[in-house]
N, C-alpha and C positions, 0 to 999 in steps of 0.2 A: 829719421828726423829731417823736417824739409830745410829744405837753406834758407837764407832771406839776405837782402843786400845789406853791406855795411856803408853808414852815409859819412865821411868828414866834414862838420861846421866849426868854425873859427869864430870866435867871438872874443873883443877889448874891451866893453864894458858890462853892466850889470845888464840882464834882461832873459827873456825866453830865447834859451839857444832851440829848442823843440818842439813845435805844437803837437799836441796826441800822445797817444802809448806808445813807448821804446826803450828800449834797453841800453845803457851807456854801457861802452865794452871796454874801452880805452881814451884815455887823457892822455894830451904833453901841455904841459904848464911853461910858458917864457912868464921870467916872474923880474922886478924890475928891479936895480941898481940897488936901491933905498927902500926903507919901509919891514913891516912885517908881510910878507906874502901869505896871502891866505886865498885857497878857493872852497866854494859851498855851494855845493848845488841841492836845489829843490825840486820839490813834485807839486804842482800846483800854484805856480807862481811867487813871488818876496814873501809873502807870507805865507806861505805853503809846507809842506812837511819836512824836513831835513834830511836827506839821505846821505850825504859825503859833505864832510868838512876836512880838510888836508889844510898843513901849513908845512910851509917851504923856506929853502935857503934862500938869501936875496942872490940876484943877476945870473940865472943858472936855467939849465933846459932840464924839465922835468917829465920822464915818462910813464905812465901806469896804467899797468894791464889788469884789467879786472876780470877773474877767477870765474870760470865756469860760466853761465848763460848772461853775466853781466849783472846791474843793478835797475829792477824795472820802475819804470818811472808809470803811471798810472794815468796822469794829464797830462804832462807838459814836463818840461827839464829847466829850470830854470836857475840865475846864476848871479852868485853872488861874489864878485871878484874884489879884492886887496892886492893892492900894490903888484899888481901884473900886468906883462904888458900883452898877452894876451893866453888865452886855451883852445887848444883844438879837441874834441870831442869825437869819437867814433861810438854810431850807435846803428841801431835796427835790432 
């Protein structure tokens, strides 16, 4: 199996954390004080396919490791963030 590098991107609001094909392998969620914390990433842009929705405690550090080769994203990664203050993403 060949290796491939794994990238860290940080993102605080909604939008394309990924242009292209890639595999998200792991999330850490700072999720904020207030509010329902929620993350939801897509394949294909805000209105793109669904892959991951998570909700979370408020004011808390959240980390998850996704199982096996990750979750492949097909265009794009994109993100639909609630009351966070921000996610950092690991993929390739």
């Amino acid at each position: 199996m060949a290796m491939s590098d794994v990238i860290a991107v940080t993102r605080t609001t909604d939008g394309t954390f990924v242009s292209g094909r890639t595999r998200v392998k792991q999330l850490v969620v700072h999720t904020s004080a207030a509010g329902s914390p929620q993350v939801v990433l897509k394949d294909g842009g805000a209105s793109g396919t669904e892959k991951l929705n998570l909700t979370y405690t408020t004011g808390d550090i959240h980390s998850l490791n996704i199982p096996e080769n990750g979750i492949l994203f097909e265009t794009d990664v994109y993100l639909d963030l609630t009351a966070c203050d921000g996610v950092t993403i690991f993929h390739g």
